[in-house]
TORDREN-746137 format. One record per residue (C-alpha): x, y, z; residue in three letters. Coordinates in steps of 0.1 Angstrom, whole numbers, padded with zeros to 4 digits, always signed. Example, Ala and Ser with C-alpha at 12.3 -4.5 7.8 and 13.67 -1.06 7.14 Angstrom:
REM TORDREN-746137
+0123-0045+0078ALA
+0137-0011+0071SER
REM end
This chain:
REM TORDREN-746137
-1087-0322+1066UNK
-1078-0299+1037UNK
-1043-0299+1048UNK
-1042-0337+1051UNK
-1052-0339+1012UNK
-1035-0315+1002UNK
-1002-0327+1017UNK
-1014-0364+1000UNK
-1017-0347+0966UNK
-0985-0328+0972UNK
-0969-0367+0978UNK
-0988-0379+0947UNK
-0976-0355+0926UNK
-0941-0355+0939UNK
-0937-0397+0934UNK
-0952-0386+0899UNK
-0925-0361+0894UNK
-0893-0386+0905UNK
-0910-0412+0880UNK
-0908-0392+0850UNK
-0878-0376+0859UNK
-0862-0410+0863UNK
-0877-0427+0829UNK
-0864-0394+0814UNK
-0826-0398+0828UNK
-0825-0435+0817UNK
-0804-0443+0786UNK
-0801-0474+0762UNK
-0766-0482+0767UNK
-0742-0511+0751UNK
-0716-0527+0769UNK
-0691-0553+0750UNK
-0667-0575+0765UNK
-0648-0610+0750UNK
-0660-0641+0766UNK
-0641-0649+0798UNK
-0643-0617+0809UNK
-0656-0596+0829UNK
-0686-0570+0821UNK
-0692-0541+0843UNK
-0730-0526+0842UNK
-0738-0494+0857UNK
-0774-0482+0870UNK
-0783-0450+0857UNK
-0810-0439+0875UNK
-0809-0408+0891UNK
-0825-0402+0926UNK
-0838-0364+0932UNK
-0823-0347+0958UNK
-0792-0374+0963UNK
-0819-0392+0984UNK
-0805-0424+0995UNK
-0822-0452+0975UNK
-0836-0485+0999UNK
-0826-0512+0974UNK
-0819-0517+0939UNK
-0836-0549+0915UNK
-0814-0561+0886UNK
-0835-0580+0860UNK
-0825-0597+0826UNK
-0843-0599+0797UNK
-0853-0636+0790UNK
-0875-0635+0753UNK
-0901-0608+0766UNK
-0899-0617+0805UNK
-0884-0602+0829UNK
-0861-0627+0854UNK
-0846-0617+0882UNK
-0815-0614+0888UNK
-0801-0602+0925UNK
-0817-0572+0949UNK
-0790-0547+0961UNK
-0790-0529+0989UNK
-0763-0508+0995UNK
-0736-0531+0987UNK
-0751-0562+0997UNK
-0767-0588+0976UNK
-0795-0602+0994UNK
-0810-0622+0968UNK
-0789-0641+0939UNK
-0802-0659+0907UNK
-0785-0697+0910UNK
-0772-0689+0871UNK
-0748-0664+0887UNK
-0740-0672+0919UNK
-0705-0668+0927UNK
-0702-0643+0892UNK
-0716-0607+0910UNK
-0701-0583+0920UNK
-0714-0547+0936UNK
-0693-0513+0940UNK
-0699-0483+0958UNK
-0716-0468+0928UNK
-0741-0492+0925UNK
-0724-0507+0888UNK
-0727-0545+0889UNK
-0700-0564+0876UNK
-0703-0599+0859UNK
-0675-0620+0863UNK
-0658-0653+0839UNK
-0690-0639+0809UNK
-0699-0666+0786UNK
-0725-0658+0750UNK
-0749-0669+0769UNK
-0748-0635+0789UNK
-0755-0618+0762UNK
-0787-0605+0767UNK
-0805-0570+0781UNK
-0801-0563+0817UNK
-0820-0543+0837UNK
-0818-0518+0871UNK
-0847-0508+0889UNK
-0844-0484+0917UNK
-0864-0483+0945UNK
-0869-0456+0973UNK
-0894-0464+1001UNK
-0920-0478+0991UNK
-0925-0467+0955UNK
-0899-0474+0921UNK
-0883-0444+0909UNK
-0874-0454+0878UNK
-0854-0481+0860UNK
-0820-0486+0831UNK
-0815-0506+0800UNK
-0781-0523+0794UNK
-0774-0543+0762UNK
-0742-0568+0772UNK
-0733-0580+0741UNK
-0704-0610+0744UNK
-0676-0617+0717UNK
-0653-0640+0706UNK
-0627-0635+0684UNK
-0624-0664+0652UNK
-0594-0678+0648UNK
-0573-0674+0617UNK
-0593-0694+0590UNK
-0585-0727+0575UNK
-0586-0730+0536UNK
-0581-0765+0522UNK
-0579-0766+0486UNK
-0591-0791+0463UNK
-0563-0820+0458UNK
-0574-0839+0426UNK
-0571-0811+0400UNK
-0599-0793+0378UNK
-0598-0798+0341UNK
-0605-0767+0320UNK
-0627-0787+0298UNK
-0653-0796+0325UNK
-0686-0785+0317UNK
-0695-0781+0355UNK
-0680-0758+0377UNK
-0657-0774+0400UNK
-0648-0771+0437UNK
-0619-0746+0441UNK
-0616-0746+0480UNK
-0632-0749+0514UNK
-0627-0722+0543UNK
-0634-0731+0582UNK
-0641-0702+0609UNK
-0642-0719+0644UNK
-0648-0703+0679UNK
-0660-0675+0672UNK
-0695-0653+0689UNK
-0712-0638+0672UNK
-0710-0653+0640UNK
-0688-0643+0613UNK
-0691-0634+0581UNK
-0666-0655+0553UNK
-0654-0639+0519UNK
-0636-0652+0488UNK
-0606-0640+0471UNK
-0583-0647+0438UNK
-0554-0630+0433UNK
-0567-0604+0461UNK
-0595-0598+0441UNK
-0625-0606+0461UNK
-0651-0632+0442UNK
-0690-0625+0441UNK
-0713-0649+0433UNK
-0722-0655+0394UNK
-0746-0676+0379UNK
-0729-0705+0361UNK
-0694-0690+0372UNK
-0686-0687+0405UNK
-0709-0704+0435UNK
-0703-0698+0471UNK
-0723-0720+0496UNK
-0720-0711+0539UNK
-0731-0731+0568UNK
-0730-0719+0608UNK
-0729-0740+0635UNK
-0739-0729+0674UNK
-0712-0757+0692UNK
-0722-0767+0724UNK
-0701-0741+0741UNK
-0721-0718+0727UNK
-0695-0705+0701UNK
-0698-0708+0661UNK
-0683-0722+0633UNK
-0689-0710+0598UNK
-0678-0728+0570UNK
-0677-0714+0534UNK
-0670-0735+0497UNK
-0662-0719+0467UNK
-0669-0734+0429UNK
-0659-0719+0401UNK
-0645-0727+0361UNK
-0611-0723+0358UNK
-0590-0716+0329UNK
-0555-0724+0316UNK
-0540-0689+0334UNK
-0561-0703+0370UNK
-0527-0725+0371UNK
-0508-0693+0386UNK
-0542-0680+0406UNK
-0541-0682+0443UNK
-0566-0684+0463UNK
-0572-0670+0500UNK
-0608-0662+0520UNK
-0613-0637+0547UNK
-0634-0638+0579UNK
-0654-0608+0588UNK
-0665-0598+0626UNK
-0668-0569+0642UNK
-0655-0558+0679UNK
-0664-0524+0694UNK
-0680-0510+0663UNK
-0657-0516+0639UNK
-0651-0541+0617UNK
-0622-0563+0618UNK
-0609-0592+0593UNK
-0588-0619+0592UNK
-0571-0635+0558UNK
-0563-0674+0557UNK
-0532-0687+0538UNK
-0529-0685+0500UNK
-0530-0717+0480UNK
-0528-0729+0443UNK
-0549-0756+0421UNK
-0541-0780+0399UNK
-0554-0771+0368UNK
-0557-0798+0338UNK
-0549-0787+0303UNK
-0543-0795+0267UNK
-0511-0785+0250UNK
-0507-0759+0230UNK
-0472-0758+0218UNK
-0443-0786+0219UNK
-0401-0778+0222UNK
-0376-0798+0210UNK
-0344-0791+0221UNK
-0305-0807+0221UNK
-0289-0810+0256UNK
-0254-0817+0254UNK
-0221-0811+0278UNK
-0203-0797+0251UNK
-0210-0776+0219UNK
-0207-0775+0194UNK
-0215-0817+0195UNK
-0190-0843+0187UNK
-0182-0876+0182UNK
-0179-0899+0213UNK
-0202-0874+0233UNK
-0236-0883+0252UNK
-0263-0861+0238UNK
-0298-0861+0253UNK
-0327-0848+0236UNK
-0354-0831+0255UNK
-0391-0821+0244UNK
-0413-0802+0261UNK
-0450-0795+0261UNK
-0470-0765+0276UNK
-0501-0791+0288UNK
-0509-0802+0322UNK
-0505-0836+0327UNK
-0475-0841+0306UNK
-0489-0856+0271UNK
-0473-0888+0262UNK
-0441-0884+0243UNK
-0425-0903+0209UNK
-0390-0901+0193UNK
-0384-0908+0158UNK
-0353-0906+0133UNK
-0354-0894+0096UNK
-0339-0920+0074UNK
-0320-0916+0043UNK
-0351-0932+0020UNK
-0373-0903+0040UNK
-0390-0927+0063UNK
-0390-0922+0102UNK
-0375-0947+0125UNK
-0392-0949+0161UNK
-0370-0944+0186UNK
-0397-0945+0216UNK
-0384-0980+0229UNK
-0349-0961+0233UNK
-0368-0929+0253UNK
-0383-0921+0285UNK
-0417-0911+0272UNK
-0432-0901+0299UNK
-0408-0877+0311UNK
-0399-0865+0270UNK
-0363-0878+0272UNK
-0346-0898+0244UNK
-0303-0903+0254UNK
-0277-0910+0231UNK
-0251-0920+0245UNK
-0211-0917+0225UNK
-0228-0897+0196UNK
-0210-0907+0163UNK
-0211-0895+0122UNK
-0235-0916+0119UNK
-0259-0902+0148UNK
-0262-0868+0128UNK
-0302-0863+0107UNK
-0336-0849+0119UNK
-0354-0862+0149UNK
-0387-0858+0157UNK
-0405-0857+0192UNK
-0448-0863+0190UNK
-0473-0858+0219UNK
-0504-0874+0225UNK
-0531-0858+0247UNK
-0549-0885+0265UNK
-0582-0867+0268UNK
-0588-0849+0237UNK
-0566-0877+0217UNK
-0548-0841+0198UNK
-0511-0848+0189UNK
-0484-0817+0185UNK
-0452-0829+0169UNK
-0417-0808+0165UNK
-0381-0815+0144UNK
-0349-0808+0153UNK
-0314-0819+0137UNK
-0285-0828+0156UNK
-0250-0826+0138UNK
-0217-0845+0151UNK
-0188-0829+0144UNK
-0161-0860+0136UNK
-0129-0869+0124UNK
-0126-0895+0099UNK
-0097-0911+0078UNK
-0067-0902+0093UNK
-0038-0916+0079UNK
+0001-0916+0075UNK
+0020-0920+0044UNK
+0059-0929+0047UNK
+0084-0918+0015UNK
+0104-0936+0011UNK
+0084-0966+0021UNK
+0113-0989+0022UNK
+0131-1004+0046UNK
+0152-0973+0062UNK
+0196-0973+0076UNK
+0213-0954+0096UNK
+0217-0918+0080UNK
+0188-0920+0058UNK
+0158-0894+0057UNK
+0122-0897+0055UNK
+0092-0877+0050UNK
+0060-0889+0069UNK
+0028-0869+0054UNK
-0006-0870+0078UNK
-0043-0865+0064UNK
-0075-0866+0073UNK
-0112-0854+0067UNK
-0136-0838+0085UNK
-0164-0810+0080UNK
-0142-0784+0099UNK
-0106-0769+0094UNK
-0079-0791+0113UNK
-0048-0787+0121UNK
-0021-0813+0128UNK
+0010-0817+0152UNK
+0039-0847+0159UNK
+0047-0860+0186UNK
+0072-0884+0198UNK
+0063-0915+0217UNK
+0068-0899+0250UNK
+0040-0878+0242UNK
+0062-0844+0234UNK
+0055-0822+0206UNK
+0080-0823+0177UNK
+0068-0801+0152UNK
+0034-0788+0134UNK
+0020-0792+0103UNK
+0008-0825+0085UNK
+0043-0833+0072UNK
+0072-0843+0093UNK
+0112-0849+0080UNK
+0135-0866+0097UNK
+0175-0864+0082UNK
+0206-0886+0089UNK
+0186-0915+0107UNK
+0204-0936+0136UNK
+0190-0962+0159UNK
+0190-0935+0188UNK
+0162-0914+0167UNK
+0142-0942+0158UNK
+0108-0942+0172UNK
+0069-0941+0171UNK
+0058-0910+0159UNK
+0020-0898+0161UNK
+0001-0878+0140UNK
-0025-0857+0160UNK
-0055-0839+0142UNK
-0075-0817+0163UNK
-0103-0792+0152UNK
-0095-0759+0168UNK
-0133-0747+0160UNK
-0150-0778+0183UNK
-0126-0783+0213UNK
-0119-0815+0218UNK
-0122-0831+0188UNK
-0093-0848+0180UNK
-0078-0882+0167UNK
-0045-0895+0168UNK
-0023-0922+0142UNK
+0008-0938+0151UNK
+0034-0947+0127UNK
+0073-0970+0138UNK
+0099-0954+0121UNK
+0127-0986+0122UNK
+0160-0974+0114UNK
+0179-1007+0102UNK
+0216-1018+0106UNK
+0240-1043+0124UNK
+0242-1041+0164UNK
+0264-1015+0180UNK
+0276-1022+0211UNK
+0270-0992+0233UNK
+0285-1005+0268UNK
+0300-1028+0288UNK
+0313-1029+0321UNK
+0354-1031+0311UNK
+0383-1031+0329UNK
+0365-1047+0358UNK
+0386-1052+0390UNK
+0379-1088+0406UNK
+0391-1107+0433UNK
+0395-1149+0429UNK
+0367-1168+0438UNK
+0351-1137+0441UNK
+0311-1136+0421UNK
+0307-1106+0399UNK
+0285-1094+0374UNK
+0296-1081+0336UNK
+0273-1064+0317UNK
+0272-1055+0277UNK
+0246-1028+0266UNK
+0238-1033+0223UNK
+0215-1011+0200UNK
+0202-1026+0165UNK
+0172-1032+0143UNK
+0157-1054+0141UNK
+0168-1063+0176UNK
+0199-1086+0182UNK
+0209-1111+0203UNK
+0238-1116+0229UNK
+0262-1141+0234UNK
+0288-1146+0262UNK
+0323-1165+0258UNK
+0321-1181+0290UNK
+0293-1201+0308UNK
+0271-1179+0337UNK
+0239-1172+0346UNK
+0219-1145+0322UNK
+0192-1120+0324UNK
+0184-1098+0293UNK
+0165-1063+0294UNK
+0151-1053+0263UNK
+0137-1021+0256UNK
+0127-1009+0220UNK
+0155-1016+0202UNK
+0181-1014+0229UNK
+0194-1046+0246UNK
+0210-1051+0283UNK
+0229-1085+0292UNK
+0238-1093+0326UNK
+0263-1124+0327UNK
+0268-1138+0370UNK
+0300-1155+0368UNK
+0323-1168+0399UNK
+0360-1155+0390UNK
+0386-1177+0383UNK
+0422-1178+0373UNK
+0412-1188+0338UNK
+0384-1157+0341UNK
+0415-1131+0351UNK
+0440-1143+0327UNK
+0415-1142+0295UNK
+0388-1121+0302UNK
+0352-1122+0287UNK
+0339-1115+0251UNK
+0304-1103+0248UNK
+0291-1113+0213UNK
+0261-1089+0201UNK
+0242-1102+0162UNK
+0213-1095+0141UNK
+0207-1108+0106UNK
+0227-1077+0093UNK
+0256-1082+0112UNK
+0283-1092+0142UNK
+0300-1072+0170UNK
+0323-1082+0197UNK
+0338-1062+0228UNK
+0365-1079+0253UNK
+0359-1076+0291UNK
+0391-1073+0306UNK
+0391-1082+0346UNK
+0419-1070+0366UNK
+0430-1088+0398UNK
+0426-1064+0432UNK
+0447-1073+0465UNK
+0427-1085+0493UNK
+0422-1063+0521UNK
+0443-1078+0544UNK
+0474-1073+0522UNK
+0465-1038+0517UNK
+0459-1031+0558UNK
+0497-1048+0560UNK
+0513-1026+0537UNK
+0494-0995+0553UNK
+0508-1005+0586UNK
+0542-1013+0576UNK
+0543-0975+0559UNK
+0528-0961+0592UNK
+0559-0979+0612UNK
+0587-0965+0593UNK
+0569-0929+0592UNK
+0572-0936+0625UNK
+0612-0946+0627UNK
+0618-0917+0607UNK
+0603-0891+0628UNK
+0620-0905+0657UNK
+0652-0906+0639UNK
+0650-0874+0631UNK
+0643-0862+0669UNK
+0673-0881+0679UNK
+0696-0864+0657UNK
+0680-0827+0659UNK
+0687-0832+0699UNK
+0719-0843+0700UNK
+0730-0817+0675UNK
+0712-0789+0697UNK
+0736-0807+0724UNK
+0770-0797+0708UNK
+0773-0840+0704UNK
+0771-0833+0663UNK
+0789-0803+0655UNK
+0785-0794+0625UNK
+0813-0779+0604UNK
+0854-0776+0614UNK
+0846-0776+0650UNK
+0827-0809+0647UNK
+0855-0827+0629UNK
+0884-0823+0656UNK
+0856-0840+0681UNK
+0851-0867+0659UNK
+0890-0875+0655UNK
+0897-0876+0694UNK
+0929-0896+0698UNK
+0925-0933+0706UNK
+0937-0930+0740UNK
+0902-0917+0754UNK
+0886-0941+0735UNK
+0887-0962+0763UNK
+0868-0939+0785UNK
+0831-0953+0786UNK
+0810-0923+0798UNK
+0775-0925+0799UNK
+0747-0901+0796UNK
+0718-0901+0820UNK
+0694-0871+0814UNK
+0664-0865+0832UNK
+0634-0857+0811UNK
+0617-0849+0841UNK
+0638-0821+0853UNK
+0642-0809+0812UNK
+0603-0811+0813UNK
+0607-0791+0842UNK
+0631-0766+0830UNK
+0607-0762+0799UNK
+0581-0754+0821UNK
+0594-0731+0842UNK
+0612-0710+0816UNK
+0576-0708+0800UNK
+0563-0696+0830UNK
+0585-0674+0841UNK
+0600-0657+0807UNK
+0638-0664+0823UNK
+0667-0686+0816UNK
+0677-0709+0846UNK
+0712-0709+0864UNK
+0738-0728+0847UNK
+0744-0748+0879UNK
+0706-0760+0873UNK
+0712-0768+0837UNK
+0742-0787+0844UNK
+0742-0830+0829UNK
+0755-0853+0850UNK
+0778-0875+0841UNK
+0784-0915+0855UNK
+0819-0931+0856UNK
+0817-0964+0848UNK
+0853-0974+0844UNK
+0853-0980+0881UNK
REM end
């Protein structure tokens, strides 16, 4: 009996023992994992002795209540919450595993170890469940912020989204971060739980801004933290407009070419430091003092007044005025535009009357400007004839006549230049320059004379005999062109081209020439081809027979001549073949040897029988 109480005290005290030891070896623990995945718990209860345990409870925390979750035992889930069917997962070493976690897992799990009959102790797990934000949005304020508004004004608005837990969001200019001041800066947040469980946080800022704010940018930053530390992710920068007043105004000249001169397109450009662009006005100082609006002529809202080919007269003082709009404060600047010009130019002739052939003449140029010039000549093909403003020309003739041009350029504005053109007409009767003489023509035959005349002032030409004309005139030279048919009358006289002015009267005869036809001239060609011909064969006749021995030449060759009559009446005639002479030729060629005499024998025909 005393045993039997003693060994139930002994058992008493022994589950006592396991209990203790067990709520001892449990630890707090924290597990984190991102939504989606998947959370492993362990069970850290130990069992004395590396007993074998009959079954393991998981609970979760639900408020203050316990719910259960599944009942292990060994590896085998008997019992299931419906939440997580399908989600649980046992290993060997008792840790549970929670598959596809949402936020809504995120809560404080618990394992509760039971051996026999009695509990030997139980674990706490935190699960805690995140969700990474995305990169903030930042949207700034589109309509502008004056710096004379009395209220502070919404700068920008930031948006977190899907993100567990929820984040903080943090304001920045120009990397500096922003706190909250009274009557300066504001900062409102909201936080909204979607229906997925995940948040979004939204964050404004308000602040004043000032004239330098137009440079500012602006950026916030969402806070979270993942596995103890604290992470943060930046949005994009972005600018404001900011509204000001001017301050200061520019006036400035805007031209292709400077210094500006006449005949150039000038624009005139003001400026002003304010935000919106003031309105802008143009005025001109007159001679009296008063200004002369020019607005009408100027874009005013872009500060723009054109002038377009810029003369003497377009030099003086302009002015450009702005108008704020919202304070009504005007800012007004001066500038003076100069044109550079050339004015005056002229050409004096000495002497001035009428000029002949081997006269001189002096042309003198001049002109005014408000630079140094410089002056050149040039001929009327454009070629340079000498510098200076004065220009002599000695012993005159129609050939040097021409238009010269006096050119005055301003080497200190490049460019500027102006030119004056000035005949200088040498005077005298037409010379006849010429004429297409001695002309060889054929009867019948159409032809064309010409007669070339030079004179001042400019003559005229007259033919002898009727035709069909055409004239060419050029400066003070004349070309005549007469189409005539020829006839006998035409070749026997000839033509006179008459050339006259008002000073005076030339003449020149055309003298036309007859020319055989070609047909007489192929007849007499062939008739001197023909006795070429005779000749040449003449001559072969005689140089054969004299290689022959039938001419002999000298003492010998006489006797043979004066054979007495009674052989005259011999008739012997002499055949000779070519062919076998060709032959002979031939073969003496080839062979470098003279024939037999048998085989160079002639053969002789009687005819007397």
């Amino acid at each position: 009996m005393a045993g039997g109480r003693w060994a139930s005290g002994l058992a008493l005290s022994w589950g006592c023992c396991l209990l203790l030891c067990c709520a001892a070896a449990s630890k707090p623990e924290v597990v984190e994992v991102e939504s989606g995945g998947t959370a492993r718990i362990e069970c850290n209860v130990d069992i004395p002795g590396n007993g074998s345990y009959t079954y393991i409870d998981w609970f979760y925390m639900n408020r203050n209540n316990r719910v259960e979750l599944c009942r292990i035992r060994g590896t085998e889930i008997l019992e299931e919450n419906s939440d997580y069917k399908g989600r649980l997962l046992v290993g060997e070493d008792k840790a549970l595993s929670i598959s596809r976690v949402t936020v809504q897992d995120a809560r404080t799990f618990l394992c509760q170890v039971v051996v026999g009959s009695h509990e030997v102790g139980e674990s706490h797990t935190e699960l805690r469940v995140y969700k990474v934000p995305k990169i903030p949005e930042i949207v700034a304020n589109s309509g502008g912020i004056s710096v004379q508004s009395s209220d502070i004004s919404e700068i920008a608005q930031c948006v977190s989204r899907n993100s567990f837990p929820a984040p903080n969001i943090t304001w920045h200019k120009n990397g500096e971060q922003l706190q909250a001041e009274e009557k300066t800066v504001k900062i409102t947040a909201t936080r909204t739980r979607e229906s997925s469980g995940l948040y979004t946080v939204s964050s404004t800022l308000f602040a004043h801004v000032t004239r330098e704010d137009r440079h500012s940018l602006y950026h916030c930053t969402v806070h979270y933290h993942l596995q103890g530390q604290q992470r943060a992710l930046e949005s994009p920068r972005v600018n404001i407009t900011v509204f000001y007043p001017a301050e200061h105004v520019k006036l400035q000249v805007v031209s292709s070419s400077n210094p500006v001169k006449e005949g150039d397109d000038v624009q005139l450009v003001c400026e002003a430091d304010g935000n919106p662009a003031p309105v802008f006005s143009f005025y001109k100082k007159e001679l009296e003092g008063s200004w002369q609006d020019l607005s009408s002529l100027a874009d005013t809202s872009s500060g723009v007044l054109d002038l377009h080919d810029v003369n003497k007269s377009s030099s003086g003082f302009y002015r450009c005025r702005t108008l704020d709009l919202d304070d009504l404060r005007e800012l007004e600047e001066d500038v003076e535009l100069f044109v550079n010009y050339i004015e005056g130019v002229h050409v004096e002739m000495e002497p001035s009357s009428p000029l002949w052939e081997g006269d001189s003449v002096r042309l003198s140029c001049s002109a005014h400007s408000p630079v140094d010039l410089v002056f050149q000549w040039m001929d009327e093909k454009g070629r340079k004839v000498a510098d200076g403003n004065q220009l002599r020309l000695s012993n005159l003739t129609f050939e040097t006549s021409s238009n010269y041009s006096c050119r005055v350029m301003a080497p200190t504005v490049p460019g500027l230049n102006q030119s004056k053109q000035v005949p200088v007409a040498v005077r005298g009767k037409p010379r006849i320059v010429a004429v297409s003489s001695p002309l060889f023509v054929q009867q019948d035959e159409v032809v064309t004379l010409t007669c070339k005349a030079i004179a001042y002032p400019p003559p005229s030409v007259h033919w002898s005999i009727n035709g069909t004309t055409h004239e060419y005139v050029e400066n003070r030279r004349v070309a005549s062109n007469l189409t005539v048919r020829v006839s006998h009358e035409l070749l026997r006289a000839g033509a006179m081209c008459r050339v006259s002015n008002e000073l005076g009267v030339i003449e020149e005869h055309i003298q036309l020439l007859d020319q055989k036809t070609p047909e007489s001239k192929g007849v007499i060609i062939v008739a001197i081809i023909v006795c070429i011909l005779v000749v040449a064969v003449l001559g072969s006749v005689i140089y054969f027979l004299h290689k022959k021995g039938k001419i002999p030449c000298g003492r010998a060759g006489k006797q043979d001549i004066t054979k007495p009559e009674a052989r005259k009446d011999k008739i012997v005639v002499e055949v000779k073949s070519d062919k076998l002479s060709e032959e002979a030729g031939l073969l003496q060629g080839a062979n470098g040897e003279k024939r037999a005499a048998a085989d160079q024998s002639e053969k002789y025909i009687d005819l007397r029988n």
